[in-house]
Every structure is written in structure tokens, then in C-alpha cells.
C-alpha positions in Angstrom: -13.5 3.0 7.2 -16.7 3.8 9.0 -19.7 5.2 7.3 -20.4 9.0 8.0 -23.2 8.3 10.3 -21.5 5.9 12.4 -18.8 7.9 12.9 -20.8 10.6 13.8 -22.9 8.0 16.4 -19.5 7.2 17.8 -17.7 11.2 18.0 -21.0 12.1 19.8 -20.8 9.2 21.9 -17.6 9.5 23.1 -17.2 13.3 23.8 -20.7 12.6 25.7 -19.0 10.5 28.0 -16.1 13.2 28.6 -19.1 15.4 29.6 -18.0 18.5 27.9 -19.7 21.3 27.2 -20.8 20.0 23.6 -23.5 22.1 22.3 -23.9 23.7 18.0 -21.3 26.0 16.9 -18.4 27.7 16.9 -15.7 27.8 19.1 -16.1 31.3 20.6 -13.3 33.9 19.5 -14.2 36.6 21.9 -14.1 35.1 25.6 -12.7 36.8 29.0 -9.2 36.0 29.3 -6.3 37.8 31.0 -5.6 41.5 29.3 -2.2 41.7 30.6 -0.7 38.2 30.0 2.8 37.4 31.1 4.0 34.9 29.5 7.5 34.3 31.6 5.8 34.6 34.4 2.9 31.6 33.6 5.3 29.3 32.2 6.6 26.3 34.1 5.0 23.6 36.3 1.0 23.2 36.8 -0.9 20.5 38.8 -4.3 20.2 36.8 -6.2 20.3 40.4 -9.9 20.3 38.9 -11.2 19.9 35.2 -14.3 18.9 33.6 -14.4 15.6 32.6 -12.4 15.0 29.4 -12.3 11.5 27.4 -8.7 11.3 26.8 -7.9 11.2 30.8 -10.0 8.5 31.5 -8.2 5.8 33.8 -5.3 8.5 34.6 -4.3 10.1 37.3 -2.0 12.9 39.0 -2.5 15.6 35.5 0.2 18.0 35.3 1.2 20.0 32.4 4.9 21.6 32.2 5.1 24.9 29.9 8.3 26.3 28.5 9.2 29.3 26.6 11.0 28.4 23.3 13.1 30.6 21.3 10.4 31.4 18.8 7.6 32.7 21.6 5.8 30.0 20.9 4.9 27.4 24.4 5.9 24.0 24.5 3.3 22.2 26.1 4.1 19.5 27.8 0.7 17.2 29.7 1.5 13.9 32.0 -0.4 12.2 34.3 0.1 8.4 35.7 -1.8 5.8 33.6 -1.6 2.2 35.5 1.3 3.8 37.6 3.2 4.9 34.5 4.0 8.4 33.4 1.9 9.6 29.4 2.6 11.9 28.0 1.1 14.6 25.1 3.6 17.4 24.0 2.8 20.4 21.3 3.2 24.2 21.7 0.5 26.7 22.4 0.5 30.6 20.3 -0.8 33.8 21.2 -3.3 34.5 19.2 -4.9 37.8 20.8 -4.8 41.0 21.2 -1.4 41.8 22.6 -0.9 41.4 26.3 -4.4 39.1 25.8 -4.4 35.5 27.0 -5.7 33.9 24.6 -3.8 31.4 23.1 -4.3 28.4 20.5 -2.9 25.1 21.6 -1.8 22.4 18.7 -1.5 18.2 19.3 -0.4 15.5 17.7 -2.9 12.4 19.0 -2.6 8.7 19.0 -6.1 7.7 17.2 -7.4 11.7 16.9 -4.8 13.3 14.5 -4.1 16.5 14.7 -6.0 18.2 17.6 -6.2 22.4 18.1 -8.0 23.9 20.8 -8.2 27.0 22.3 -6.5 28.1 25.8 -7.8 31.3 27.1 -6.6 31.9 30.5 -9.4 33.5 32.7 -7.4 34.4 35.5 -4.2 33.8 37.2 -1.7 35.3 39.9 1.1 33.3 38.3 1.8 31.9 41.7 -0.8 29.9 43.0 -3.6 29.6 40.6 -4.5 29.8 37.0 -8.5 29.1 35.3 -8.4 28.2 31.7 -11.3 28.0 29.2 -10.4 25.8 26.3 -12.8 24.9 22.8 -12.4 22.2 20.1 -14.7 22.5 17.2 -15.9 18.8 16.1 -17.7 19.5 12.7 -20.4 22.0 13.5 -20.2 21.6 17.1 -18.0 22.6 19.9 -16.8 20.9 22.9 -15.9 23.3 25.7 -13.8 22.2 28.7 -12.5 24.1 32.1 -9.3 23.9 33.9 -8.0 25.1 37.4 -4.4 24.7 37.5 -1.8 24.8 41.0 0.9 25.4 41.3 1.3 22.9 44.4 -1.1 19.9 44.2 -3.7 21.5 46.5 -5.0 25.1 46.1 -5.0 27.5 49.3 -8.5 28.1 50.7 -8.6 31.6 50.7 -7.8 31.6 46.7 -11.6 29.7 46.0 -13.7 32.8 45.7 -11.4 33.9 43.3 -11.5 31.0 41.3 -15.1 30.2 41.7 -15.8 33.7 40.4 -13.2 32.8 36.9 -15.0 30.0 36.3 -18.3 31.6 36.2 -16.7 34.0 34.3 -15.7 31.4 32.0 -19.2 30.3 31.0 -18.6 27.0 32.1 -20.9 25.3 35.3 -18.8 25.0 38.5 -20.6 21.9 39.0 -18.7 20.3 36.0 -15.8 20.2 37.5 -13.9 17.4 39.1 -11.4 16.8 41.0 -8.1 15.1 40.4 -6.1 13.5 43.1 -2.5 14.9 42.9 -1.1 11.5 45.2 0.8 9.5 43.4 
């Protein structure tokens, strides 16, 4: 078992190379998300078309995540992407945990290595159609990693949606520059 300080040394190493938004804290409760969330209408297919730089995608490629309405309300969450040309996957189930009609949700995995893993989903925006901009937090200890999603629903996003997405992510908190891309050809 590693000592307490050289497990600290190596958390804050490796979410430094995922280049979240680490800073001291709490995840925050109150964030702008979506006031009159559909549910139905969000579920399904998403290609993960730009995200900031997370540790657990490192060498993969194509990210898509697949949400379906279960019986309960609660989301099966479904993530993939190719890793050497091979299809990994990470299922669990996301919650509304809001307001009603709020999009704020709190997403629950099982990980290889990392246990049990919950973060919050807050959807800043979406038309359901085209486009949706996620916030999401993990709380490490006493400090919080913040990541940024912008999900399609084909593998490239229309031109004429980027002002609107450009203006959820600065909603969001998070920098636009932080963002990546991810190649959706495989």
C-alpha cells in the first residue's frame, strides 16, 4: 500500500496530466444548467466532439457515450471509444439530482484501478438535436477536478451552432482554450 504522501504525489500527478480544472474545494452545487431538462428528448447517441483533456482517455479515440432511459428514471450511461482499434467500454447510470425540470444530474462508475467514481453532469445547454455542453466535477480529497464536454449528435458539429456553444462553455466556468478535439474517424 502506498504511503499517504506518495499517493497524494501520484493523484496530483496524474489528474495534472489530464489537465483538468484541479483547483481547492468543493465540487460546486449551484452551476448553470438547463432549467427545463428533457430527459426523453436528450437520451440516446452522442459523439464526445471536444473535451478537456481527461486521464482515463489517454491513447483512445472516437468517444461516444449512449444514454438510455431505464424503468426507474434513472440513465444508463453507456461511454466507448476505440483503444488500439478496439471498442472500451465504461457503463453506470446518471440521477437527477436538481430542481425539477433542472439539468443537473450525478453520474455513478465503477473503475478498473479508481473504484467507485461519482461526478457531477450538469448540462449547460442543448437543443437535443445537434448539440449539448456539459460541465462535470469530481472531488479528490479537498480538491476538485472540473472537466467540459461538447457532445454531437453527428461526429462533426454544424458551423452556425459555435457561437452558441462557445457562449455555454463560457457559461460553464470552464476556459474554451481547454478544450480538445477528438477525431470521430475510425
Amino acid at each position: 500500500m502506498l504511503s499517504g504522501s506518495l499517493f497524494s504525489l501520484c493523484l496530483l500527478a496524474l489528474v495534472a496530466h489530464s489537465h483538468a480544472g484541479l483547483s481547492w474545494g468543493k465540487c460546486p452545487s449551484a452551476k448553470d444548467a438547463v432549467k427545463t431538462f428533457e430527459p426523453t428528448k436528450y437520451v440516446g447517441f452522442w459523439y464526445q466532439l471536444e473535451a478537456t483533456s481527461q486521464v482515463w482517455q489517454f491513447g483512445g479515440k472516437c468517444p461516444t457515450a449512449n444514454y438510455t432511459l431505464e424503468d426507474t428514471g434513472r440513465v444508463h450511461v453507456k461511454n466507448s471509444m476505440k483503444v488500439f482499434g478496439k471498442e472500451v467500454a465504461q457503463e453506470g447510470y446518471a440521477e437527477l439530482v436538481g430542481e425539477p425540470g433542472e439539468a443537473k444530474l450525478n453520474v455513478v462508475f465503477e473503475v478498473p484501478l479508481f473504484g467507485h467514481r461519482e461526478a457531477s453532469y450538469f448540462v449547460v445547454d442543448t437543443d437535443y438535436e445537434n448539440f449539448s455542453v456539459v460541465y462535470s466535477c469530481s472531488s479528490i480529497g479537498p480538491m476538485k477536478a472540473e472537466f467540459g464536454y461538447i457532445l454531437g449528435r453527428k461526429p462533426t458539429l454544424d458551423e452556425s451552432l459555435k457561437e452558441k456553444v462557445d457562449a455555454a462553455v463560457a457559461r460553464s466556468g470552464l476556459r474554451r482554450g481547454a478544450f480538445q478535439k477528438n477525431a470521430q474517424k475510425c
